[in-house]
N, C-alpha and C positions, 0 to 999 in steps of 0.2 A: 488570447492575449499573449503576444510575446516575451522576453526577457526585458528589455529595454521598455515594454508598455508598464512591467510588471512595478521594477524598478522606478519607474516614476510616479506612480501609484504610490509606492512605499514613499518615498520622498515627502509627497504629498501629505499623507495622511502621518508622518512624523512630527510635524508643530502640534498633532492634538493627543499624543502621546506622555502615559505618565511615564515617572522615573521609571515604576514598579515594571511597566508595558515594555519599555526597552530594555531593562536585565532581562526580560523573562525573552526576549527575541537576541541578546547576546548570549544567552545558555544556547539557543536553539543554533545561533552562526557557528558556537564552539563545536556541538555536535554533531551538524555537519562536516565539518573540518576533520573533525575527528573520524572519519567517516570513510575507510581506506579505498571504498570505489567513485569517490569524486575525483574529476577531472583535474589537473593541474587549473586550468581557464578557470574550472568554477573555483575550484581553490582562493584562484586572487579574487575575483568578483567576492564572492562570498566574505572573505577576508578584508577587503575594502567596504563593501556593507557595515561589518564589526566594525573596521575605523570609526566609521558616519557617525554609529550609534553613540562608541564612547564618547564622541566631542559633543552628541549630544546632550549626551547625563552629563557629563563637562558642565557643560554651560546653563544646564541647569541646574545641580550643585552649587555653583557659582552663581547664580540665583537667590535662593531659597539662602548665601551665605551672606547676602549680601542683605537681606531684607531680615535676619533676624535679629534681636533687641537684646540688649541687658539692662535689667534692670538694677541698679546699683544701691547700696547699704540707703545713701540720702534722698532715697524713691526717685530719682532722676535715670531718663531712660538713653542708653548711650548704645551705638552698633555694637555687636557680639563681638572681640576678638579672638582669632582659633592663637 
């Protein structure tokens, strides 16, 4: 499987990903990077990866913010605001 097979694979199987799943593969992008014999190429590839990930948790934080409840003194249940 090549890069480009690999990468869309990843794409793919990223809608059935938890939050918990994509920190735990944003530690893995940092460590790479961190990683003084990767190539400049994988550098951005790799780096652009991490972008994907964060807008992922993004919008699902923005999710999960959007769907949770408060419930108020007169039992009446109103969206949570941060």
């Amino acid at each position: 499987m090549n890069i480009e097979e690999k990468d869309k694979t990843a794409e793919n199987a990223a809608q059935g990903r938890t939050l918990e799943e994509n920190f735990a593969l944003l530690d893995q992008k940092i460590a790479q990077l961190e990683d003084s014999e990767i190539s400049l190429e994988d550098s951005f590839r790799v780096y652009k990866e991490g972008m994907e990930l964060l807008k992922e948790c993004s919008a699902k934080i923005d999710t999960v913010e959007k769907k949770m409840l408060q419930i108020n003194q007169d039992g009446t249940i109103t969206e949570f605001g941060i």
